[in-house]
C-alpha positions, 0 to 999 in steps of 0.5 A: 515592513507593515505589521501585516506583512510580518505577520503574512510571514509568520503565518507562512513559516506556521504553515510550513511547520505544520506541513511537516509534521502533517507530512511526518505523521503521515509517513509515520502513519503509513508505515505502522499500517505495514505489517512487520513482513513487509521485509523488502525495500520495494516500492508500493505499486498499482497491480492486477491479478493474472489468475484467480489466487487466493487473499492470504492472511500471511505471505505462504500458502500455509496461511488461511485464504481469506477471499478469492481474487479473480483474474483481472482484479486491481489491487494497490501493494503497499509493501513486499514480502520475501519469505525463506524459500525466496518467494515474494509476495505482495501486500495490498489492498484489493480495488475491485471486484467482489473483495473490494477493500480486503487487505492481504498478502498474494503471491507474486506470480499471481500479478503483473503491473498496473491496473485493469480498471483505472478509475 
């Protein structure tokens, strides 16, 4: 074996080892950026507005509105929330519209699946 193949193998085993802590730190990373009532296991999913509905600080309507999403508007849900009536709520980011990039919580029966405006 030459020295540049060793070496080609080592540099190989060096990036796979950084690629998993890369990888590591990023789920990590992604998981911090959850708030603590994400409470379910539910997946992350692409979503759309089904009426205008509020952006809430919190998941309930006894939290502030931070913004008005209107029909139609793309959010991406990091995480879902389930609070003690049984109420879920999606915790996301909006993609479109006037509250572009606003983070928070809307009620599920305000979405449905997938995106009104892909990119």
């Amino acid at each position: 074996m030459t020295t540049f193949m060793r070496l080609g193998g080592a540099l190989a085993a060096a990036g796979l080892v950084l690629g998993a802590i890369t990888a590591a730190a990023a789920t990590a990373e992604a998981a911090a950026a959850k708030p603590r009532a994400c409470n379910t296991d539910a997946v992350a999913a692409p979503l759309h507005t089904t009426a205008a509905v509020n952006l809430r600080t919190g998941k309930g309507v006894g939290y502030a509105s931070q913004a008005v999403l209107s029909k139609g508007t793309d959010i991406y849900a990091h995480c879902w929330g389930v609070t003690r009536d049984h109420s879920w709520w999606a915790y996301g980011e909006a993609l479109s519209g006037r509250s572009r990039g606003h983070m928070g919580w809307v009620a599920n029966e305000y979405v449905a699946a997938g995106y009104k405006h892909p990119e």
